[in-house]
C-alpha positions, 0 to 999 in steps of 0.5 A: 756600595750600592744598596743602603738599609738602616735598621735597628738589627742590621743582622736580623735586616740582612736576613731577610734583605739578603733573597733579594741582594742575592738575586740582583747581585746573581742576575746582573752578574750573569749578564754582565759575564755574558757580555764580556763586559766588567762591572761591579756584579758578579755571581755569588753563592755566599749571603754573608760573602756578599755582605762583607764586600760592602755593596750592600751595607745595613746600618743602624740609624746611629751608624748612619749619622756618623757616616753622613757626618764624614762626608764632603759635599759631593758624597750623597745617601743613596737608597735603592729601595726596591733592589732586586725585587724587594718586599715594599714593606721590608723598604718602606721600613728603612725609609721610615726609620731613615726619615725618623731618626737620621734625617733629624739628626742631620738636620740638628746643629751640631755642638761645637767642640769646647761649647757649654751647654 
């Protein structure tokens, strides 16, 4: 994907995230098809079909430690936290649940498997 925003309400996240995919997703879709050019924009009418291709993921914190956990080491996190013009406080807030909750987890030793406590 490449939108990344972690709340605790993802569907109540995409609510009000979803003016701003659809506008970015919109405007370079257009550009892009009057170029004559191909990329992973293209104009679309739906929110929820937006979401369901993957482009733009809202995660739980949770979610996003099990996906952080999957990943080698050349995948990375990326936030886009100003995509297509979003609020700064609707931003500010997944970064800050992001720097609460996921990075302390990730930072944290995994237990092993089979290891008392």
């Amino acid at each position: 994907g490449n939108f990344l925003y972690v709340a605790e309400d993802p569907d109540a996240a995409w609510q009000r995230i979803a003016p701003y995919a659809m506008h970015e997703m919109n405007a370079y879709g257009r550009w892009i098809a009057e170029a004559g050019t191909s990329g992973p924009y293209r104009p679309v009418d739906d929110p929820d079909a937006l979401r369901a291709t993957g482009q733009y993921q809202v995660v739980t914190p949770d979610e996003l430690i099990g996906i952080a956990r999957e990943m080698s080491g050349l995948d990375s996190i990326l936030f886009h936290p100003l995509m297509g013009g979003m609020d700064p406080e609707l931003s500010w807030a997944s970064l800050r649940l992001f720097e609460a909750e996921v990075l302390p987890a990730l930072r944290a030793p995994q237990a092993s498997e089979g290891q008392q406590e």
